[in-house]
Backbone as CSV, one residue per row, in Angstrom:
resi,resn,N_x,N_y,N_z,CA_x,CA_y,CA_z,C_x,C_y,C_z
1,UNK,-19.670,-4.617,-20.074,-18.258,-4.590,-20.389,-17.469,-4.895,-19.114
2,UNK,-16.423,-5.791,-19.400,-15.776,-6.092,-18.043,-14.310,-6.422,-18.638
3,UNK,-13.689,-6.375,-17.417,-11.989,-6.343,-17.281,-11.275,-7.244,-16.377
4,UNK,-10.405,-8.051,-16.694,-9.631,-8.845,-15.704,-8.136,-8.043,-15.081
5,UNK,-7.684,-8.464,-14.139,-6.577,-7.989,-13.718,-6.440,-6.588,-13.520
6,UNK,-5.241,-5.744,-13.832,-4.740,-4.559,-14.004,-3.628,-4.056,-14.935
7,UNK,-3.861,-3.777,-16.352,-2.317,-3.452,-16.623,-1.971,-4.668,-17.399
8,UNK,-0.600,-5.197,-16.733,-0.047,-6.534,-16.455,-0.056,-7.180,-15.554
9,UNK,-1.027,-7.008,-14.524,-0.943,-7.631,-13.393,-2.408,-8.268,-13.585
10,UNK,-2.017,-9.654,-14.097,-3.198,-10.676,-14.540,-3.777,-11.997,-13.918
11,UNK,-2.237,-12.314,-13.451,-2.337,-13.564,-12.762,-1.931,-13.669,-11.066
12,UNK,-1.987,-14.573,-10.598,-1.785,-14.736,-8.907,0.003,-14.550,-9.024
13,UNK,0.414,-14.936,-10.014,2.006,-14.957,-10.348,2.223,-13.751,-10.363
14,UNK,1.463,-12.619,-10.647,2.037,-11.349,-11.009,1.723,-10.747,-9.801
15,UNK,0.574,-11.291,-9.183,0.206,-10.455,-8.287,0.942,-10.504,-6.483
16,UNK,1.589,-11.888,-6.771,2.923,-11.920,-5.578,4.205,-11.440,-6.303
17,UNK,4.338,-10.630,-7.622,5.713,-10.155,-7.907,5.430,-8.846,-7.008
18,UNK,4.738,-8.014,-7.260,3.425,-6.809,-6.770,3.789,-7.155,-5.126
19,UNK,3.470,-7.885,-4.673,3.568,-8.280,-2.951,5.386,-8.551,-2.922
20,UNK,6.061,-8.942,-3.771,7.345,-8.609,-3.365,7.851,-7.589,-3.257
21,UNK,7.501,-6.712,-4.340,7.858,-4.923,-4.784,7.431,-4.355,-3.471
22,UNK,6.105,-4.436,-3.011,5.990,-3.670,-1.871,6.253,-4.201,-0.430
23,UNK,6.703,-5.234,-0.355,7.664,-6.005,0.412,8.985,-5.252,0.683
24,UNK,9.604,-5.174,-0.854,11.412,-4.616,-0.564,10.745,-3.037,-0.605
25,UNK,9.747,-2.007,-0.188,9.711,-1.255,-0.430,9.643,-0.666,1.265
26,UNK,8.636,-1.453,2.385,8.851,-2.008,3.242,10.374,-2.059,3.743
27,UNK,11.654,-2.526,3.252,12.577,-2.921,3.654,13.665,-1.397,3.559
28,UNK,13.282,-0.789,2.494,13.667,0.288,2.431,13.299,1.448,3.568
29,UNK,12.457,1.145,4.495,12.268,1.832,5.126,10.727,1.284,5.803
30,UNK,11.081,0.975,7.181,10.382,0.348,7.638,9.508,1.189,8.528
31,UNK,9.277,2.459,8.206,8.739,3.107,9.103,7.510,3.332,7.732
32,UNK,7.480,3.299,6.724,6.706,3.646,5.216,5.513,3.212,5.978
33,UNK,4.691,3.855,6.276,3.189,2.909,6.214,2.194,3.081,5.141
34,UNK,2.812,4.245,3.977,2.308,3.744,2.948,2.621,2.128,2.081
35,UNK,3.681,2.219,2.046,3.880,0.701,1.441,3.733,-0.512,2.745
36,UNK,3.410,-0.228,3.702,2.741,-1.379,4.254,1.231,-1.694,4.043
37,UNK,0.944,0.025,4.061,-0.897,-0.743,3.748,-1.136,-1.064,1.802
38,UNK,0.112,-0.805,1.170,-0.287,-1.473,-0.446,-0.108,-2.846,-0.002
39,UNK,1.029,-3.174,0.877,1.474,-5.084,1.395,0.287,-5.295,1.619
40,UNK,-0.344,-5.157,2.666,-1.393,-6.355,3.334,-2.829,-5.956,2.464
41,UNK,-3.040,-4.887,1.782,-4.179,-4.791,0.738,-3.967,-5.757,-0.309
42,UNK,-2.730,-5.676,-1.194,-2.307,-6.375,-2.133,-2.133,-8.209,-1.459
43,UNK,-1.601,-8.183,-0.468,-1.867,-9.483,0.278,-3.728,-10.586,0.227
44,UNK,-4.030,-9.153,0.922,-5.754,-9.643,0.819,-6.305,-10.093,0.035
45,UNK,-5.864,-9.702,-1.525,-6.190,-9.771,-2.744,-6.038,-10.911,-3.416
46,UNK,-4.616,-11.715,-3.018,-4.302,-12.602,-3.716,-5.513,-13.965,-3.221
47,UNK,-5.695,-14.152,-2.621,-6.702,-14.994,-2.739,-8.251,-15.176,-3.134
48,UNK,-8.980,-13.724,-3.605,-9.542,-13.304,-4.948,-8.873,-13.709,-6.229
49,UNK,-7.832,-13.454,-6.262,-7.138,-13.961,-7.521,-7.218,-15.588,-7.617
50,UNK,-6.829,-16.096,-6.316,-6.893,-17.559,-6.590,-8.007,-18.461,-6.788
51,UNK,-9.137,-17.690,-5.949,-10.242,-18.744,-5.922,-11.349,-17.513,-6.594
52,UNK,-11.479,-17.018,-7.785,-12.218,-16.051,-8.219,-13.629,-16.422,-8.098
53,UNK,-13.871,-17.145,-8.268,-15.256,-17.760,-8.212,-15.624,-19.049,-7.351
54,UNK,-14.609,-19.090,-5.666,-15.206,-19.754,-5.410,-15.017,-18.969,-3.534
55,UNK,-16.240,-18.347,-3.388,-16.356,-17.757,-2.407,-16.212,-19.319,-0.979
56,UNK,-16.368,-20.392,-1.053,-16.524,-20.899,-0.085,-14.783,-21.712,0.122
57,UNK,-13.988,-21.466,-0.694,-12.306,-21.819,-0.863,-11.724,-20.768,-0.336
58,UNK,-11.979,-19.628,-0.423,-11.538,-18.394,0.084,-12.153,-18.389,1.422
59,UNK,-13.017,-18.686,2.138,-13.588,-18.343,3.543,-12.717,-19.488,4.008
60,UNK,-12.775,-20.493,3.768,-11.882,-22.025,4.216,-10.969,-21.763,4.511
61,UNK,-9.623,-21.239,3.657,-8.345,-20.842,3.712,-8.279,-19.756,4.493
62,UNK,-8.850,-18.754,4.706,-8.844,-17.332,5.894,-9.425,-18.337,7.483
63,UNK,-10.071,-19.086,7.130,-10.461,-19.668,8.477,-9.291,-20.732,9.060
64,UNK,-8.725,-20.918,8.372,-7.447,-22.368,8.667,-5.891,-21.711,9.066
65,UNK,-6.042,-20.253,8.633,-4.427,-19.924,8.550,-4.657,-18.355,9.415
66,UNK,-4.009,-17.809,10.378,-4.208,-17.346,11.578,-3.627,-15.758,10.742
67,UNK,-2.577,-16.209,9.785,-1.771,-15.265,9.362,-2.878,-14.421,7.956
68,UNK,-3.379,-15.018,7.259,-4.761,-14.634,6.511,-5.957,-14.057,7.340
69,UNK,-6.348,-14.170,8.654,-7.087,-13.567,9.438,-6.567,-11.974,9.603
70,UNK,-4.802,-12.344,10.050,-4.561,-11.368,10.577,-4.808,-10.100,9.208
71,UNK,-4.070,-10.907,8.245,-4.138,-9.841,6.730,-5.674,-8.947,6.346
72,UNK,-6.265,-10.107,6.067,-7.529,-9.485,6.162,-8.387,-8.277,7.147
73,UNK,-7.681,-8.494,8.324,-8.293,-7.858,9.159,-7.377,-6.460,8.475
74,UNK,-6.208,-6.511,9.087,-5.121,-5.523,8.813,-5.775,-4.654,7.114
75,UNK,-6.033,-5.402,6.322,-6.034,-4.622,4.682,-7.425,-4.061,4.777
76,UNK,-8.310,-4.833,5.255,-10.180,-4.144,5.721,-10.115,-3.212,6.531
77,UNK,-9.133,-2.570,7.724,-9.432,-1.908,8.508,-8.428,-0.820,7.945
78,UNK,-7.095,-0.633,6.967,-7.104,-0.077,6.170,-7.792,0.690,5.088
79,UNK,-8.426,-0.023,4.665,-9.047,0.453,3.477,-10.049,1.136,3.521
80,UNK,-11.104,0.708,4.860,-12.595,1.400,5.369,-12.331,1.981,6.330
81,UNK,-11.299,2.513,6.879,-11.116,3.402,7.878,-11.375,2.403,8.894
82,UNK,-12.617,1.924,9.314,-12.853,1.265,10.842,-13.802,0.096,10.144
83,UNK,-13.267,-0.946,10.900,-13.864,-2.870,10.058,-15.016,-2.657,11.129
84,UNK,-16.003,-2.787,11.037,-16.843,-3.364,11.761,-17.760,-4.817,11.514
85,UNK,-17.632,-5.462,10.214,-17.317,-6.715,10.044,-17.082,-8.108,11.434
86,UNK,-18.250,-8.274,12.396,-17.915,-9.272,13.243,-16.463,-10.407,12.781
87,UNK,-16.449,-10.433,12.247,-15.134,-11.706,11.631,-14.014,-11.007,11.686
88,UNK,-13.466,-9.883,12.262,-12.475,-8.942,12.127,-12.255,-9.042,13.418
89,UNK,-11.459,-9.793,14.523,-11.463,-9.996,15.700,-9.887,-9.884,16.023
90,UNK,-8.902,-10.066,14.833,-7.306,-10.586,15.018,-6.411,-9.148,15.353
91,UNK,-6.549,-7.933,14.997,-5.995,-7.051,14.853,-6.507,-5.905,16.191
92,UNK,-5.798,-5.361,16.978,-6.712,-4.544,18.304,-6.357,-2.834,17.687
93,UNK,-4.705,-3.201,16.867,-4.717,-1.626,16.549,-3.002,-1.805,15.804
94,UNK,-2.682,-0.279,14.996,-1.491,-0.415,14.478,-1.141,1.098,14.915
95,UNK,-0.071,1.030,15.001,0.805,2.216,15.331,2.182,2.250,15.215
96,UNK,2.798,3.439,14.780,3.945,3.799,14.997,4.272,3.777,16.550
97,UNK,5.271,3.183,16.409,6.206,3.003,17.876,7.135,4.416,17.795
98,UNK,6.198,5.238,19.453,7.549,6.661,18.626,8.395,6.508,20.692
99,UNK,9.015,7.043,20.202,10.215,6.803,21.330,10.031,8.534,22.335
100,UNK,9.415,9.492,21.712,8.814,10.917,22.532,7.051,10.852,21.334
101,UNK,6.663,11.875,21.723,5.760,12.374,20.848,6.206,13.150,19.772
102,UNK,4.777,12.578,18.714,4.893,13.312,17.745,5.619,15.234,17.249
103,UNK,6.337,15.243,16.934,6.670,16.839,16.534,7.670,17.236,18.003
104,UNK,8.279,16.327,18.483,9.117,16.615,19.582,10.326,16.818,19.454
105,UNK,10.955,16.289,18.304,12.023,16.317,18.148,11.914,15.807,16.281
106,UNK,13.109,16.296,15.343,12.745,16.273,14.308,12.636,14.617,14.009
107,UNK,12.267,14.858,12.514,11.647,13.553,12.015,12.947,12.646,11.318
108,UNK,12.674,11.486,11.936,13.913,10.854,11.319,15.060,10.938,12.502
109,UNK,14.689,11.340,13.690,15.646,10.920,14.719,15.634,9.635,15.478
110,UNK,14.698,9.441,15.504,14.451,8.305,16.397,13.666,7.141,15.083
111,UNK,14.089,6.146,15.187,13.089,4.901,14.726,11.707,4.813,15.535
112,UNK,10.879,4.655,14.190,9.463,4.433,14.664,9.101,3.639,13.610
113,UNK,8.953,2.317,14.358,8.745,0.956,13.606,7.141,1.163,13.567
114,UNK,6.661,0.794,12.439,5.589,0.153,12.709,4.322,-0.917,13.689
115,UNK,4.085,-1.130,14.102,4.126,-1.966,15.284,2.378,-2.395,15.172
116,UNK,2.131,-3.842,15.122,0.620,-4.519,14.871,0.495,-5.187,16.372
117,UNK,-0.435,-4.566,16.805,-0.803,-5.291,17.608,-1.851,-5.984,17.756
118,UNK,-1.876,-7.193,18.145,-2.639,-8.870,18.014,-3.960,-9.168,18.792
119,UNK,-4.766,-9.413,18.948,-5.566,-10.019,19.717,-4.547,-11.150,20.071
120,UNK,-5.280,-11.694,21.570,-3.955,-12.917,22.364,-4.306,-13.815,21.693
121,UNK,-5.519,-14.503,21.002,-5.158,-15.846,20.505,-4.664,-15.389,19.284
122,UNK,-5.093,-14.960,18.813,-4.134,-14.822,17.344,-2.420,-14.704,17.397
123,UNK,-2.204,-13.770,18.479,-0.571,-13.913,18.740,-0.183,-14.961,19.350
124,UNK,-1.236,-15.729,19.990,-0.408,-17.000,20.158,-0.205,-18.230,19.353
125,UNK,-1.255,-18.057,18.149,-0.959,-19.106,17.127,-0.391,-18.222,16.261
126,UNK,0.327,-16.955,16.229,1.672,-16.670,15.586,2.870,-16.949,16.210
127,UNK,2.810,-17.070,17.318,3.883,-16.774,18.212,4.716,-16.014,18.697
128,UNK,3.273,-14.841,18.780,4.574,-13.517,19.589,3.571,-13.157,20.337
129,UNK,4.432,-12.229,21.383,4.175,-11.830,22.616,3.052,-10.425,22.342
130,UNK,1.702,-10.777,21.689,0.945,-9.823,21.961,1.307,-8.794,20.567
131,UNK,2.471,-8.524,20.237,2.711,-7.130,19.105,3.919,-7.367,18.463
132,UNK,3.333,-7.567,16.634,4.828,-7.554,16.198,5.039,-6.707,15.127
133,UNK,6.312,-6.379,14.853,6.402,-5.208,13.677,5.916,-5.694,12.102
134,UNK,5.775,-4.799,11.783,5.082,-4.610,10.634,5.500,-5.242,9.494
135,UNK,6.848,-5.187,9.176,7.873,-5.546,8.136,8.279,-7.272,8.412
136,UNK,8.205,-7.673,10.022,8.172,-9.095,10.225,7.016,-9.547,10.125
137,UNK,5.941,-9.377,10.087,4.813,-9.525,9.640,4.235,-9.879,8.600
138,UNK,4.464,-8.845,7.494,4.976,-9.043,6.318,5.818,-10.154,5.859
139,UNK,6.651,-10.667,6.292,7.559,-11.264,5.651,6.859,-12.611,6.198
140,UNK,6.333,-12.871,7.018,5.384,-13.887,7.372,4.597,-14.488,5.822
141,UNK,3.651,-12.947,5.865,2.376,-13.313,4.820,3.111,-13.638,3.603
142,UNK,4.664,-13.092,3.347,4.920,-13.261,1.873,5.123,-14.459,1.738
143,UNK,6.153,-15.272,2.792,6.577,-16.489,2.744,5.372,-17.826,2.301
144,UNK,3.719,-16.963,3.313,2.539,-17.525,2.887,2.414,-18.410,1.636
145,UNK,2.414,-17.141,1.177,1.895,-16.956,-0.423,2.865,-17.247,-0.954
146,UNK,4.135,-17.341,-1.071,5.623,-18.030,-1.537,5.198,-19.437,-1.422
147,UNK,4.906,-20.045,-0.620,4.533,-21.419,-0.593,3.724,-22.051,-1.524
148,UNK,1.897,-21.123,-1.105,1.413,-21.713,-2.161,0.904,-21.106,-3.082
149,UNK,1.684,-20.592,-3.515,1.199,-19.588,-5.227,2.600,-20.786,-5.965
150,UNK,4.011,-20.450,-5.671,4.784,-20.942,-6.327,5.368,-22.571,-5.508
151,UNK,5.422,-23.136,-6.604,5.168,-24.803,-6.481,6.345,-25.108,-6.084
């Protein structure tokens, strides 16, 4: 017995409405790192959706686009706690950017962005200096998949 999709979430179309939702959810508050790790999980995904059965279209496209490395790495090292996956090279670490330490002062005083930081070649075929926030990041991968999911 087997099942496609989730719900209503069936197609690659539904599944970047899903990457928008947790996109503006992201925007609502950019410190959420729950709705950043549904972004770049749900990110990872969409190209399972696209090439379901063709494992060697999906390795092609993660190998050609710097910003799919980074996702992948980012949604695998999410999801398993620690990637140890040799092909996981783009991502060095993620953290809240806190301005004192934790429990120093109450919560919600200070902004604490999210903050990805890059391996150097990978940030240099993004084009940032080593570390970028989370929510610009994001809006990277969506634009991605904005391109080529919708025609």
């Amino acid at each position: 017995m087997s099942f496609s999709g989730f719900a209503e979430l069936n197609t690659p179309d539904d599944l970047l409405l899903k990457l928008r939702h947790d996109w503006a959810r992201m925007g609502d508050d950019p410190e959420d790192q729950y709705a950043a790790f549904d972004f770049f999980v749900t990110a990872e995904h969409i190209i399972d959706w696209l090439y379901p059965d063709d494992k060697n279209a999906r390795s092609a496209l993660r190998q050609e686009n710097a910003i799919l490395r980074v996702t992948s790495h980012l949604a695998n090292g999410a999801k398993h706690f620690r990637t140890k996956d040799r092909r996981h090279s783009s991502v060095l670490n993620v953290e809240k950017s806190r301005y004192v330490a934790k429990g120093y002062v109450e919560e919600g005083y200070f902004a604490e962005p999210l903050l990805v930081h890059l391996d150097e070649e990978e940030a240099g075929l993004l084009g940032v200096d080593g570390s970028i926030d989370a929510r610009t990041l994001a809006s990277r991968v969506l634009q991605f998949w904005e391109r080529k999911i919708t025609p």
